[in-house]
SENUTOR-726899 format. One record per residue (C-alpha): x, y, z; residue number from 1. Coordinates in Angstrom, 2 decimals. Layout:
REM SENUTOR-726899
BAKOL        c1        c2        c3     n
BAKOL         X         Y         Z   NUM
...
This chain:
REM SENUTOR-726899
BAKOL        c1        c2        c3     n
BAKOL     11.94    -20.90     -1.58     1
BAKOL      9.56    -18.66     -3.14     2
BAKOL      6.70    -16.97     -0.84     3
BAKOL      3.41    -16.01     -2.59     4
BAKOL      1.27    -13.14     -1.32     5
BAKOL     -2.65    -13.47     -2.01     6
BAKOL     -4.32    -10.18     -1.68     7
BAKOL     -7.99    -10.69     -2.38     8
BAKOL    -11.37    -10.71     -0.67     9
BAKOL    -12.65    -14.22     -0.70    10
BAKOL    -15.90    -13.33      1.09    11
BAKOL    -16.24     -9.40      1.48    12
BAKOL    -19.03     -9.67      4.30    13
BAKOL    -16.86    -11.93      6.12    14
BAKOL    -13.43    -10.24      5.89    15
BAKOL    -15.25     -6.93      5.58    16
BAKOL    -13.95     -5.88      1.70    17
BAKOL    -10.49     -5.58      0.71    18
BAKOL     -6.91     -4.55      2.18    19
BAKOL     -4.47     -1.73      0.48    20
BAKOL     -0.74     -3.17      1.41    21
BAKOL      0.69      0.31      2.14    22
BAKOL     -2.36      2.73      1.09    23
BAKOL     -5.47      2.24      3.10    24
BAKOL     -6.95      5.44      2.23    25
BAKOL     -6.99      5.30     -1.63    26
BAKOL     -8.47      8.02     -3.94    27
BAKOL    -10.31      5.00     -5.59    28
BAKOL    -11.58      2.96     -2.86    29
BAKOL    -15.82      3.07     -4.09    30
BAKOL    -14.10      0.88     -7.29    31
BAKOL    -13.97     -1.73     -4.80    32
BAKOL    -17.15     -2.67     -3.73    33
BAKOL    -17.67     -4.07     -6.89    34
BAKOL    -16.90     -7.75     -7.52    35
BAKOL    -13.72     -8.80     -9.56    36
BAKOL    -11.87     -5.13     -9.27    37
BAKOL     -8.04     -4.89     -9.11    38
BAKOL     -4.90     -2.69     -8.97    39
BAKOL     -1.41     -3.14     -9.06    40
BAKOL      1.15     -0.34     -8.27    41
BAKOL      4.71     -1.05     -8.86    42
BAKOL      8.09      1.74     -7.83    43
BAKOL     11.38      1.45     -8.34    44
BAKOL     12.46      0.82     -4.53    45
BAKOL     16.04      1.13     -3.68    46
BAKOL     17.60     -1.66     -4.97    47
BAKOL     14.79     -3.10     -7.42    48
BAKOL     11.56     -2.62     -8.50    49
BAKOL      8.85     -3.40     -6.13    50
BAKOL      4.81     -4.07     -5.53    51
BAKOL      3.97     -1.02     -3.37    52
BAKOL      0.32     -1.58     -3.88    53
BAKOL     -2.04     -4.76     -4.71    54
BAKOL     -5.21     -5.44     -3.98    55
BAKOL     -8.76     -6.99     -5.34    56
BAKOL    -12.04     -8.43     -4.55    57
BAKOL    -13.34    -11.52     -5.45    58
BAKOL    -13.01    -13.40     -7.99    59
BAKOL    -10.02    -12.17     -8.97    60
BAKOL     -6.57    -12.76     -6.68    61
BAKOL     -2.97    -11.13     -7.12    62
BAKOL     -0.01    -12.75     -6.86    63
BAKOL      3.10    -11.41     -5.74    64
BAKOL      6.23    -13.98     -5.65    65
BAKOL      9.62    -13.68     -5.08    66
BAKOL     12.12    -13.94     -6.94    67
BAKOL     15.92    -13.95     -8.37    68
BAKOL     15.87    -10.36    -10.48    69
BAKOL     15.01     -6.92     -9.99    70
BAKOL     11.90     -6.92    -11.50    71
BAKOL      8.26     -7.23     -9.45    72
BAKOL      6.27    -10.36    -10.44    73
BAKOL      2.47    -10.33    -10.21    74
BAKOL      0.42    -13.10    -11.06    75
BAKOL     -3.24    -13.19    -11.51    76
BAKOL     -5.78    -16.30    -10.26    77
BAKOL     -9.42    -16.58     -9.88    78
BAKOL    -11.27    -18.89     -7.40    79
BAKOL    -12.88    -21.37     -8.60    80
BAKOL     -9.89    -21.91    -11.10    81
BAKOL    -11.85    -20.00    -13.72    82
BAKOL    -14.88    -17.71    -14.85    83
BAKOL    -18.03    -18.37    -15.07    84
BAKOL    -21.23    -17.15    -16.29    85
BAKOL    -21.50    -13.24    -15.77    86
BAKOL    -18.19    -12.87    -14.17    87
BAKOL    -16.27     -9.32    -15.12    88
BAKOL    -12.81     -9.05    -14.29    89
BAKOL    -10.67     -5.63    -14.30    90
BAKOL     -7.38     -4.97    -13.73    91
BAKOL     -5.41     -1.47    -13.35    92
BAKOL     -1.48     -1.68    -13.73    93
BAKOL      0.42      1.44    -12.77    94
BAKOL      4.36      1.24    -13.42    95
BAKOL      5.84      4.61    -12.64    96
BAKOL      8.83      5.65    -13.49    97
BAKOL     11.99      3.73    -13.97    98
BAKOL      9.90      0.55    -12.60    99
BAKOL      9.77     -3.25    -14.23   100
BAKOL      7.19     -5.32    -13.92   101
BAKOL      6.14     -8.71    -15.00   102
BAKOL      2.43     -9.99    -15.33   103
BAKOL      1.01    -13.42    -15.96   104
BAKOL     -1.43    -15.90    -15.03   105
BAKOL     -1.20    -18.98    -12.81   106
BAKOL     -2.64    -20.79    -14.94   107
BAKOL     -4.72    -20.93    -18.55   108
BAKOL     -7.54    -18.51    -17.90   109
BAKOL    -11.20    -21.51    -18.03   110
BAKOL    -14.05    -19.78    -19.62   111
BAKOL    -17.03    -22.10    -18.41   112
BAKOL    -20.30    -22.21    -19.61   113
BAKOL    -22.12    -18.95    -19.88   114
BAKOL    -24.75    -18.14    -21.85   115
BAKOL    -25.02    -14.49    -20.68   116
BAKOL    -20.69    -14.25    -21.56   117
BAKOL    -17.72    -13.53    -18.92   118
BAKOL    -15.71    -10.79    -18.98   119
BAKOL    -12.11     -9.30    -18.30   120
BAKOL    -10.45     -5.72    -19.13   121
BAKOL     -6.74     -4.64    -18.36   122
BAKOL     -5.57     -1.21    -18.20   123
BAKOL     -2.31     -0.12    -18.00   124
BAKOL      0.04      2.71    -17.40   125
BAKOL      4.02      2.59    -18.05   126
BAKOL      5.52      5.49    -16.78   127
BAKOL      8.77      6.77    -18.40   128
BAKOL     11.70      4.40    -18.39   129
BAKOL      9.58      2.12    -17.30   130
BAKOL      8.73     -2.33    -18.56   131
BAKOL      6.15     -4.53    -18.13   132
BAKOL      6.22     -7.81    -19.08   133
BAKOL      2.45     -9.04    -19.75   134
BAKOL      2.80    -13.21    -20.55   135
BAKOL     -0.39    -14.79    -19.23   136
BAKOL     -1.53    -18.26    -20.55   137
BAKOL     -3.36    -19.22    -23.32   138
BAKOL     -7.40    -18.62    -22.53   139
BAKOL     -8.90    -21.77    -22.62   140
BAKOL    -13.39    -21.42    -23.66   141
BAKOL    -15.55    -24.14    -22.70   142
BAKOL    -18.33    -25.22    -25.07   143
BAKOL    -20.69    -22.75    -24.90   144
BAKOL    -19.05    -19.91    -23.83   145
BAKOL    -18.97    -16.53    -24.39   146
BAKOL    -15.93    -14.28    -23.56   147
BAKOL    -14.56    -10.69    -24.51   148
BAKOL    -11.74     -8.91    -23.10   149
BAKOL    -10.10     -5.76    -23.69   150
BAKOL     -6.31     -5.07    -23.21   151
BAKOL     -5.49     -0.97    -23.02   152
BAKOL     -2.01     -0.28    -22.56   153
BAKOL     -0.47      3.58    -22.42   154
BAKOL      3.44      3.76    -22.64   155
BAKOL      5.12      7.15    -21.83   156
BAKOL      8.16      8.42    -23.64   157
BAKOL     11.11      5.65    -22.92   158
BAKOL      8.77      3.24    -21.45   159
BAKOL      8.56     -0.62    -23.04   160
BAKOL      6.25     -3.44    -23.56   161
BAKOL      5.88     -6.92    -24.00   162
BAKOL      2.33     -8.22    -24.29   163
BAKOL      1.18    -11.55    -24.79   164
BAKOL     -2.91    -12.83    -25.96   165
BAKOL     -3.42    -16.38    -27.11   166
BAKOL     -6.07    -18.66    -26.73   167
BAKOL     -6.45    -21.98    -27.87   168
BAKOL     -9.54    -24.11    -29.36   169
BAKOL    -10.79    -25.35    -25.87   170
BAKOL    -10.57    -28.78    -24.28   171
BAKOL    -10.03    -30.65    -27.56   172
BAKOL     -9.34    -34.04    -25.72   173
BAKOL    -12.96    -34.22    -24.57   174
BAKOL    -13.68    -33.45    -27.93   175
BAKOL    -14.46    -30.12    -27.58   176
BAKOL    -12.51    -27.82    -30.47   177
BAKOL    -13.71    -24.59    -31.53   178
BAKOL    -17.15    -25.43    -29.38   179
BAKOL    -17.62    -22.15    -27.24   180
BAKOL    -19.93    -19.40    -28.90   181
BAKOL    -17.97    -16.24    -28.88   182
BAKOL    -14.61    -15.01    -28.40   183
BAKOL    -13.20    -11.32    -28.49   184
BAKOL    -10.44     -9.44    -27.91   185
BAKOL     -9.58     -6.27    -28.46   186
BAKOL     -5.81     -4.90    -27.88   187
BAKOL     -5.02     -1.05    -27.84   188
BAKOL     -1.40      0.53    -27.36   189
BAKOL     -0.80      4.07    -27.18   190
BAKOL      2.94      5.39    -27.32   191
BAKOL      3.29      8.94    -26.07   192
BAKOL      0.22      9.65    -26.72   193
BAKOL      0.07      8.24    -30.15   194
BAKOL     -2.33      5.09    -31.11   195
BAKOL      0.36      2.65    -32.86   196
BAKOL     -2.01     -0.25    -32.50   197
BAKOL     -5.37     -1.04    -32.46   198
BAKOL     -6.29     -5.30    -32.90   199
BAKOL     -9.50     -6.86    -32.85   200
BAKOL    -10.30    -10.54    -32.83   201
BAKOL    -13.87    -11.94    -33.30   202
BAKOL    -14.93    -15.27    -33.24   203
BAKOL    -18.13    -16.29    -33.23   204
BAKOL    -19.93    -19.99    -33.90   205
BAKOL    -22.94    -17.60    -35.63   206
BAKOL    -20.63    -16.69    -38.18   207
BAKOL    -19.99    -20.40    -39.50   208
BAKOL    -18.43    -23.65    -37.71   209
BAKOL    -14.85    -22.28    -36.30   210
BAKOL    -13.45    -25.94    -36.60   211
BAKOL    -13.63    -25.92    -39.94   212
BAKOL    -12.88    -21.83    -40.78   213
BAKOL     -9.33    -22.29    -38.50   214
BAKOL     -8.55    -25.75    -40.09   215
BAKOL     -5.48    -28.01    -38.50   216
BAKOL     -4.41    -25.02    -36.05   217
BAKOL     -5.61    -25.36    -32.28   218
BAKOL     -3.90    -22.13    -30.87   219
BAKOL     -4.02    -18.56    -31.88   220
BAKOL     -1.30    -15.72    -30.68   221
BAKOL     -0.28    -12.67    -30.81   222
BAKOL      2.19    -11.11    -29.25   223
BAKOL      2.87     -7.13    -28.93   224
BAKOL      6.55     -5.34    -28.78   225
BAKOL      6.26     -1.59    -28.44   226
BAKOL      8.39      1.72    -26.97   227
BAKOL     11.85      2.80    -27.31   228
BAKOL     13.99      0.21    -25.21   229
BAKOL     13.15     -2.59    -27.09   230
BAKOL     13.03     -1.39    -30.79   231
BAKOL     16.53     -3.21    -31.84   232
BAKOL     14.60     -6.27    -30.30   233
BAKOL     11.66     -5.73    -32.22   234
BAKOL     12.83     -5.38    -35.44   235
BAKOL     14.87     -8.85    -35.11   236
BAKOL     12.47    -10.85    -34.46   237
BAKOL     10.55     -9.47    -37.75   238
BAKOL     13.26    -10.45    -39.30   239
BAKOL     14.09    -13.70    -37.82   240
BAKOL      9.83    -14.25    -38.88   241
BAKOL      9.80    -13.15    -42.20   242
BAKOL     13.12    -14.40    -43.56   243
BAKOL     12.26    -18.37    -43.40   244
BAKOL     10.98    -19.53    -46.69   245
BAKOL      7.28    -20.13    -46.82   246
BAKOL      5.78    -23.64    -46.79   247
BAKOL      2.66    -24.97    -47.46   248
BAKOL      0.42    -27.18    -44.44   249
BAKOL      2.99    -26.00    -42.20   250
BAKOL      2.28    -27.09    -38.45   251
BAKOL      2.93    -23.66    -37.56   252
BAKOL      3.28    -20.63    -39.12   253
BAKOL      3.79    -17.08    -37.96   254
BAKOL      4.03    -13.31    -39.72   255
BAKOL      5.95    -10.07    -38.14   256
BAKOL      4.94     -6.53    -39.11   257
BAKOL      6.32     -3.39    -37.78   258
BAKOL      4.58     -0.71    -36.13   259
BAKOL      6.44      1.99    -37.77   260
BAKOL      8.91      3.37    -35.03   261
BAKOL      7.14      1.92    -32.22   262
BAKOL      8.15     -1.81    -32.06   263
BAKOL      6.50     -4.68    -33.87   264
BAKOL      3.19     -7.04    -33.69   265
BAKOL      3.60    -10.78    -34.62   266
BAKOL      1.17    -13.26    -35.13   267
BAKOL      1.05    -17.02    -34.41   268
BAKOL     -0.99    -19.91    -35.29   269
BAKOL     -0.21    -23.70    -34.27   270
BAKOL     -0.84    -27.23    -33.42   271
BAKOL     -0.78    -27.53    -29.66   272
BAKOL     -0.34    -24.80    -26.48   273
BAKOL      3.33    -26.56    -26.07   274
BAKOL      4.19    -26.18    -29.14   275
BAKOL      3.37    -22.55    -29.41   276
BAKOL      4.68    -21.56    -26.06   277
BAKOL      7.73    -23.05    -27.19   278
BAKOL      7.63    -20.41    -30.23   279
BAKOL      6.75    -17.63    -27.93   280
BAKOL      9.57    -18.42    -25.21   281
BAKOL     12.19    -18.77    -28.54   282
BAKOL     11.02    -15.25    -29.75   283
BAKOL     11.01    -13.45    -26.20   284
BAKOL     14.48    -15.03    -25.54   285
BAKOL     15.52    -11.45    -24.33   286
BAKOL     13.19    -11.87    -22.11   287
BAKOL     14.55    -13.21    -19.00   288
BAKOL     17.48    -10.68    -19.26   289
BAKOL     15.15     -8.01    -18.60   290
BAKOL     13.31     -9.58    -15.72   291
BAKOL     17.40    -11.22    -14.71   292
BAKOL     15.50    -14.36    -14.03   293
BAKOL     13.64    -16.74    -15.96   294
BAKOL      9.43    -17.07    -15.48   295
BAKOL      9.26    -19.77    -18.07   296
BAKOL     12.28    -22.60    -17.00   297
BAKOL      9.08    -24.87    -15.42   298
BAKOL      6.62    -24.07    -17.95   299
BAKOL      5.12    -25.41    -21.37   300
């Protein structure tokens, strides 16, 4: 049986703020008397990599499950299932060196409502020789919402990356597809130093009906490859991408570019969440090797 570990502060004048696991008297404790603050710490332990800190403050919860490999899982919840109007999520990730870790949701992030916008922002920091794994679920806006988020992600020399960002047109079975009012995200990935990518996604309802700008697709993805480990990865699934011959009104299509040295960037556009996570799982199939245990065998 898995065991899940919730470190968060449902009500901070009740449980009197936040707990560090093994570091009580962190450098960075002021961050967290602000609402929606996070950090995750993972070292390689002795026999496999391991959480050594997590923490964070309402609304935002961390995950920490067991399970079969030697890689730390953390997964990331909100209460109230979602985010609502002037909510601001931010996460740190720290893997140091030698570490693995992977990073998802427990479910598709709900934007609700919110005139004023949510927010979220995830920073991260691979150490040398060290993976994370970043595969949340799709981000699901309301009708008239408003949501940005910002992905940073600095890999040291040997370090790898797998990152994930997809959202998808909303609840389209109570007719509401392409309804919510903005939606950005911005991805940045530094390798040694070195920007190799730098991705920006806007949409807005201001800028002309979305339904009818994205057409038949319902889901949006893109998915990020990047550092040494994984470049003979990277540059087979471009291939496996760009080989296929191109047809016209396809249900889903997809395009792989390279980012010089560094790993590769791929893009995906389809019908349904299920039928792109299906796409993404088929592409990261080198995945679960990594982690030595499989995060997607119950989902999409």
């Amino acid at each position: 049986m898995r065991s899940f570990v919730s470190i968060s502060a449902f009500d901070r004048a009740r449980r009197g703020g936040t707990r560090d696991i093994h570091h009580p008297a962190h450098s960075d404790a002021g961050a967290f008397t602000r609402l929606g603050v996070g950090e995750v710490k993972v070292i390689c332990g002795p026999e496999k990599s391991v959480v050594s800190r997590a923490r964070a403050t309402s609304p935002l919860r961390l995950l920490t499950p067991a399970n079969h490999g030697d890689v730390a899982w953390v997964y990331t919840s909100t209460y109230g299932g979602g985010l609502v109007d002037g909510d601001a999520i931010s996460l740190h990730v720290r893997v140091e060196q030698g570490a693995a870790a992977f990073l998802s949701t427990q479910a598709s992030t709900k934007v609700y409502r919110s005139p004023r916008g949510s927010e979220a922002e995830m920073r991260a920091e691979i150490e040398r020789d060290g993976l994370l794994v970043a595969v949340p679920d799709p981000v699901v806006c309301f009708a008239s919402s408003r949501y940005r988020q910002t992905q940073r992600v600095d890999l040291s020399e040997g370090a790898g990356l797998v990152l994930v960002d997809w959202v998808s047109s909303g609840r389209r079975t109570s007719g509401e597809r392409w309804a919510f009012d903005e939606y950005v995200s911005r991805t940045v990935v530094r390798h040694r130093g070195r920007l190799v990518l730098h991705d920006a996604m806007v949409l807005r309802s201001s800028d002309g009906d979305l339904a009818t700008r994205i057409g038949r697709f319902d889901v949006l993805a893109l998915i990020v490859i990047a550092g040494e480990a994984l470049q003979e990865d990277a540059a087979a699934i471009v291939s496996s991408v760009n080989e296929p011959p191109i047809v016209r009104r396809r249900d889903l299509i997809a395009s792989a570019a390279p980012l010089g040295e560094s790993g590769c960037v791929v893009r995906v556009a389809g019908r349904s969440v299920e039928q792109v996570g299906r796409h993404l799982r088929q592409l990261l199939g080198f995945v679960p090797a990594l982690l030595g245990d499989d995060p997607w065998s119950r989902k999409w």
